[in-house]
C-alpha positions as protocol buffer text, in pm:
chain_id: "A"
residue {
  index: 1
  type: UNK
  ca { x: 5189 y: -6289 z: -6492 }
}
residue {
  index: 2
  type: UNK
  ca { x: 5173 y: -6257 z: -6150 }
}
residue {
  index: 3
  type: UNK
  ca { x: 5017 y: -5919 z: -6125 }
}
residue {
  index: 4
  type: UNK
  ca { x: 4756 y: -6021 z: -6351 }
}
residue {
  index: 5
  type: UNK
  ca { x: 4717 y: -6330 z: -6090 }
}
residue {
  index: 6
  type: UNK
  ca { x: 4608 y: -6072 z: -5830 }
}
residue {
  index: 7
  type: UNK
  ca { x: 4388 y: -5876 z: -6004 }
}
residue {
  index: 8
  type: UNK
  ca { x: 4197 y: -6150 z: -6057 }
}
residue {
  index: 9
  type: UNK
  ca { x: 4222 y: -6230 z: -5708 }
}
residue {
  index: 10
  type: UNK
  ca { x: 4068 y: -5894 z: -5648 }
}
residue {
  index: 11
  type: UNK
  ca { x: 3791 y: -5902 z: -5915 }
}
residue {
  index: 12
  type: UNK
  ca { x: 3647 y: -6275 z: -5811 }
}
residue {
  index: 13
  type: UNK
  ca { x: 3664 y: -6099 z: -5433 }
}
residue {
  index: 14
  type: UNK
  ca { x: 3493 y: -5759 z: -5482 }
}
residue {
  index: 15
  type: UNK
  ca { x: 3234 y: -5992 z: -5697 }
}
residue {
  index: 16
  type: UNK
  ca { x: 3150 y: -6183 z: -5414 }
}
residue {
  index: 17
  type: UNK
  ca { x: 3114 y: -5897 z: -5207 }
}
residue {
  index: 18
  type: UNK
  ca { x: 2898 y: -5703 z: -5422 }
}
residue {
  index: 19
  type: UNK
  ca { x: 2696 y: -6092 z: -5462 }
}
residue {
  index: 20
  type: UNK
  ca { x: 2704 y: -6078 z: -5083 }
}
residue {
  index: 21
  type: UNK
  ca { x: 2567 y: -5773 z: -5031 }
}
residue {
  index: 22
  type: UNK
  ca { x: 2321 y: -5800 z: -5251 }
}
residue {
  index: 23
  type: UNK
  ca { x: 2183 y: -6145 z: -5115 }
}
residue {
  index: 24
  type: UNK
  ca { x: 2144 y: -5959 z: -4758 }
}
residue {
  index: 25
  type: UNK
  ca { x: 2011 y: -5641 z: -4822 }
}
residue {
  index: 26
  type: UNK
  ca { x: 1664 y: -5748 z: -4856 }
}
residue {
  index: 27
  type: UNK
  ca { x: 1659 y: -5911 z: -4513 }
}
residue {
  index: 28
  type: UNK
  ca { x: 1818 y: -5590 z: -4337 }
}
residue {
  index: 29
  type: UNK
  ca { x: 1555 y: -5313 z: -4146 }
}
residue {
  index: 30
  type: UNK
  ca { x: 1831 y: -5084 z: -4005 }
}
residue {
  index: 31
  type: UNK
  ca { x: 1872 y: -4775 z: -4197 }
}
residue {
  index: 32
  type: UNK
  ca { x: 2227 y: -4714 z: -4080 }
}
residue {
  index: 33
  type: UNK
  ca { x: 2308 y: -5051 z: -4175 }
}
residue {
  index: 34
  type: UNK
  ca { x: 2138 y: -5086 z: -4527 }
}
residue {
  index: 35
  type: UNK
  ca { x: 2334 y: -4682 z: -4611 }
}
residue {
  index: 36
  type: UNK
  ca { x: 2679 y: -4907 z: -4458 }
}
residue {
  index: 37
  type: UNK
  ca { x: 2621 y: -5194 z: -4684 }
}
residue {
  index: 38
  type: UNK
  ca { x: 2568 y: -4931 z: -4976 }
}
residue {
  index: 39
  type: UNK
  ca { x: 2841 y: -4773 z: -4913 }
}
residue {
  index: 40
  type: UNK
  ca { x: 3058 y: -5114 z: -4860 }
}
residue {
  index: 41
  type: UNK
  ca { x: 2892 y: -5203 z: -5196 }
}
residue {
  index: 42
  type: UNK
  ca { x: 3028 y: -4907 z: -5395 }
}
residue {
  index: 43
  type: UNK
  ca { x: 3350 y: -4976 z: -5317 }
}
residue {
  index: 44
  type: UNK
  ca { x: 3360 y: -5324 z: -5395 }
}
residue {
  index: 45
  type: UNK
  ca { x: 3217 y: -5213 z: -5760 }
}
residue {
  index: 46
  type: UNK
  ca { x: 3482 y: -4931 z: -5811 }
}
residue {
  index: 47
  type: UNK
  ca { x: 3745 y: -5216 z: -5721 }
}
residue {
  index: 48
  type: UNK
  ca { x: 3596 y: -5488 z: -5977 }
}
residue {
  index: 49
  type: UNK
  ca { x: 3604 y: -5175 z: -6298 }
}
residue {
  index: 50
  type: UNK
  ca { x: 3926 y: -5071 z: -6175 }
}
residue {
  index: 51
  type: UNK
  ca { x: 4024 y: -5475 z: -6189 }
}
residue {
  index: 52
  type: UNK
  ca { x: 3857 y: -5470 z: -6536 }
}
residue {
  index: 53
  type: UNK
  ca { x: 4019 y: -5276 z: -6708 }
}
residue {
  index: 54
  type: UNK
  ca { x: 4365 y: -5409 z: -6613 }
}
residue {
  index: 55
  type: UNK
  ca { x: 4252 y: -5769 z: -6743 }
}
residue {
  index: 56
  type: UNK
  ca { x: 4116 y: -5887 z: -7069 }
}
residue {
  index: 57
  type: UNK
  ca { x: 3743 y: -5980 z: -7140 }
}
residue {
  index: 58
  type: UNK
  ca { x: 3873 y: -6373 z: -7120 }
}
residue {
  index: 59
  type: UNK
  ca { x: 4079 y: -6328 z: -6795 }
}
residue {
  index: 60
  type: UNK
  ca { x: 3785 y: -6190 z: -6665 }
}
residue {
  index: 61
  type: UNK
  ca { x: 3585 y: -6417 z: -6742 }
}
residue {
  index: 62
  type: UNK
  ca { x: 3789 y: -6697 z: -6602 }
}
residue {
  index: 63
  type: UNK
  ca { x: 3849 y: -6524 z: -6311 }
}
residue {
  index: 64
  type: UNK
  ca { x: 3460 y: -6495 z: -6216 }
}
residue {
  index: 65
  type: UNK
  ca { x: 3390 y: -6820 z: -6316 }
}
residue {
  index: 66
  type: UNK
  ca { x: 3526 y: -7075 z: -6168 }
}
residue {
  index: 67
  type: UNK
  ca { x: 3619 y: -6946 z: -5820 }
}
residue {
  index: 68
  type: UNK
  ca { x: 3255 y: -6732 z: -5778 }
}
residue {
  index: 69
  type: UNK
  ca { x: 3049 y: -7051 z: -5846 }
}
residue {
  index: 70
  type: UNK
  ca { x: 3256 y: -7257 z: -5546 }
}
residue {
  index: 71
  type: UNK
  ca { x: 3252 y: -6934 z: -5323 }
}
residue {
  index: 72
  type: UNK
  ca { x: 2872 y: -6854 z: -5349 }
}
residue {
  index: 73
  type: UNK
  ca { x: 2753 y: -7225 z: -5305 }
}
residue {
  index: 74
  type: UNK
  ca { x: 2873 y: -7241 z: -4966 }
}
residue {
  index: 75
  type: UNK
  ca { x: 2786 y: -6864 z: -4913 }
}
residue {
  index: 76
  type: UNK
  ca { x: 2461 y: -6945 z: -5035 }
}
residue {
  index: 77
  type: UNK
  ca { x: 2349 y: -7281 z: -4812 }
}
residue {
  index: 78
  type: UNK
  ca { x: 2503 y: -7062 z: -4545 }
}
residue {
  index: 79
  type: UNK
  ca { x: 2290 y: -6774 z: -4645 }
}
residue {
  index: 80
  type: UNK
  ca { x: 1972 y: -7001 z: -4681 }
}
residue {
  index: 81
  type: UNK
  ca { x: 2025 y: -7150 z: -4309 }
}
residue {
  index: 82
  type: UNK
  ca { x: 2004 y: -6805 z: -4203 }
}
residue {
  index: 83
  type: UNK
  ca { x: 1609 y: -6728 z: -4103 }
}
residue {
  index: 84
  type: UNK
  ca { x: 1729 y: -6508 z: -3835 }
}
residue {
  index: 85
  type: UNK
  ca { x: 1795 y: -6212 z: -4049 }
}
residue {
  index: 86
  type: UNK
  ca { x: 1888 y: -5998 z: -3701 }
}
residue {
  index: 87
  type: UNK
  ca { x: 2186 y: -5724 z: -3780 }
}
residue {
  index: 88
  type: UNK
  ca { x: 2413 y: -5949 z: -3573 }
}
residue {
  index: 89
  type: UNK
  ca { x: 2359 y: -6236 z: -3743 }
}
residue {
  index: 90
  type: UNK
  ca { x: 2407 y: -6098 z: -4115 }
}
residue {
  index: 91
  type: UNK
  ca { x: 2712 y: -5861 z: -3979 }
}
residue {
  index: 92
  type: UNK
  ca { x: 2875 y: -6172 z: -3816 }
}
residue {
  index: 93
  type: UNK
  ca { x: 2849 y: -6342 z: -4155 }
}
residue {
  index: 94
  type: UNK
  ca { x: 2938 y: -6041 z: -4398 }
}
residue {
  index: 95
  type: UNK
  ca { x: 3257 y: -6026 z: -4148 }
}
residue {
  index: 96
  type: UNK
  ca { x: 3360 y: -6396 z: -4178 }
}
residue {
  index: 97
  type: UNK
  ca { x: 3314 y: -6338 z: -4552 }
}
residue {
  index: 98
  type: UNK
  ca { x: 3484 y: -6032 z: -4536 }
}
residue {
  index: 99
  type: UNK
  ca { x: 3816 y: -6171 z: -4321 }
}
residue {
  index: 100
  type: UNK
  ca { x: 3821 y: -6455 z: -4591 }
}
residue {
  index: 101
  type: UNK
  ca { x: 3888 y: -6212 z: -4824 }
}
residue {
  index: 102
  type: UNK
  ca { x: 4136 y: -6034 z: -4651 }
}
residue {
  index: 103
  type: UNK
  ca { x: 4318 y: -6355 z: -4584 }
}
residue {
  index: 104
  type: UNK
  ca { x: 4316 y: -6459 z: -4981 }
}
residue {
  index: 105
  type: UNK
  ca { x: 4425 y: -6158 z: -5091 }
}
residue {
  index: 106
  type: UNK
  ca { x: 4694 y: -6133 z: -4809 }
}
residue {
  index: 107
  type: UNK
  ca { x: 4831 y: -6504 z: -4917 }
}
residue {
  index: 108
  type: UNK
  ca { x: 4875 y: -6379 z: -5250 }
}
residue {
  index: 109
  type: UNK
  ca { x: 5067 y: -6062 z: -5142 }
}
residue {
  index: 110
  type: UNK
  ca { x: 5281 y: -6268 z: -4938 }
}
residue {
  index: 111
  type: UNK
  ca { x: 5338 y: -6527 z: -5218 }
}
residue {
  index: 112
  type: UNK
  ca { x: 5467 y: -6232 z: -5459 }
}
residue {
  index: 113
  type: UNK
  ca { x: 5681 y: -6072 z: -5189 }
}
residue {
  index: 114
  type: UNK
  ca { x: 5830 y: -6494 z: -5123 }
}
residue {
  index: 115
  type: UNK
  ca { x: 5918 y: -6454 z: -5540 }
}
residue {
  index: 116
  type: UNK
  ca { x: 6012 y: -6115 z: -5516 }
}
residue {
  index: 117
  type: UNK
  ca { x: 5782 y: -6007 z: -5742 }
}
residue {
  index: 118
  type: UNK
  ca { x: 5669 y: -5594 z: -5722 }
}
residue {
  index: 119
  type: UNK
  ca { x: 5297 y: -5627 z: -5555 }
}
residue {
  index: 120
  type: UNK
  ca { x: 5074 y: -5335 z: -5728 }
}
residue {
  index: 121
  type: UNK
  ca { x: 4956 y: -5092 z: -5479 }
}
residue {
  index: 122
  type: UNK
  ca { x: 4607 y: -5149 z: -5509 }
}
residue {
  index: 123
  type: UNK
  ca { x: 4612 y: -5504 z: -5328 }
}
residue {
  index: 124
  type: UNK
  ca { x: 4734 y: -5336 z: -4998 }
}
residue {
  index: 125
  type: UNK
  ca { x: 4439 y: -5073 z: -5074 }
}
residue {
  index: 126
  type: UNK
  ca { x: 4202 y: -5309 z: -5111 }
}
residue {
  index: 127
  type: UNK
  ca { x: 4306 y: -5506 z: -4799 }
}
residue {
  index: 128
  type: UNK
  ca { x: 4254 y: -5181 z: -4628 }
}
residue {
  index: 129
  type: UNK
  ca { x: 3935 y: -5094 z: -4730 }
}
residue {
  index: 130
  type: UNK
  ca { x: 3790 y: -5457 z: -4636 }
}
residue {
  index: 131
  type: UNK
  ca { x: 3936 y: -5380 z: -4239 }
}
residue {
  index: 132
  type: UNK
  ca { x: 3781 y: -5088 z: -4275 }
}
residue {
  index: 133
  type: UNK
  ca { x: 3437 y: -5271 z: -4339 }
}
residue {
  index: 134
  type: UNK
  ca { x: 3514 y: -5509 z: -4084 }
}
residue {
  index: 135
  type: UNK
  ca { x: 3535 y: -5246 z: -3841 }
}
residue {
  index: 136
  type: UNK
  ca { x: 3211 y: -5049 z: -3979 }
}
residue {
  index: 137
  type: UNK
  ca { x: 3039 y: -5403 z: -3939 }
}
residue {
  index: 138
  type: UNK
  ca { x: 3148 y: -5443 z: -3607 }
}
residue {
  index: 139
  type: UNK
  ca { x: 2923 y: -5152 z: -3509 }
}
residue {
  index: 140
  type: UNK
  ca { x: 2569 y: -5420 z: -3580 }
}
residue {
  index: 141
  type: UNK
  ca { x: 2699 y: -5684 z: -3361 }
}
């Protein structure tokens, strides 16, 4: 049960990040940056199959859902309000969307460790390659 719990946590965050990415990517001139965002992108994808295919069509479903359609409505007035599509300005917000995600998945980690329950290695993986991000995104501040 509670593994399943955070690969769904996982899936409805690499979706946003992918959604994310792509909502951006239009407004960014940088080469570097747009070849970072790629690359930030890939990951995120390779994390939502691997998610997949531990979770059923339905949990899947769920998972996407319900939490994606809150998430992106205030990503997306956020991402409307922004005219000043500068690098700074999108990396400052792909960070703050990025540390949110961190922090979710990090308050589900420490929930299983309060219950003792074994936390899949792919969570701390996952936490790791969104500091690694942050960091990368630092760079177009």
């Amino acid at each position: 049960g509670e593994t399943m719990k955070i690969y769904e946590e996982i899936l409805k965050n690499a979706d946003l990040g992918i959604e994310a990415i792509e909502a951006v990517k239009c407004r960014v001139q940088d080469e570097r940056f747009l070849n970072e965002l790629a690359k930030e992108k890939r990951a995120y994808v390779s994390y939502r199959c691997e998610m997949e295919r531990e979770l059923s069509d339905s949990q899947v479903k769920d998972a996407v859902a319900s939490k994606f359609q809150k998430a992106m409505m205030k990503f997306g007035t956020k991402m409307n309000t922004v005219f000043d599509s500068s690098n700074t300005n999108i990396a400052e917000m792909m960070i703050e969307g990025t540390n949110m995600g961190i922090n979710d998945i990090q308050k589900e980690i420490n929930r299983m460790n309060a219950d003792k329950e074994d936390v899949p290695p792919v969570a701390y993986e996952y936490i790791e390659m969104m500091q690694q991000n942050v960091d990368e995104l630092r760079n177009y501040l």
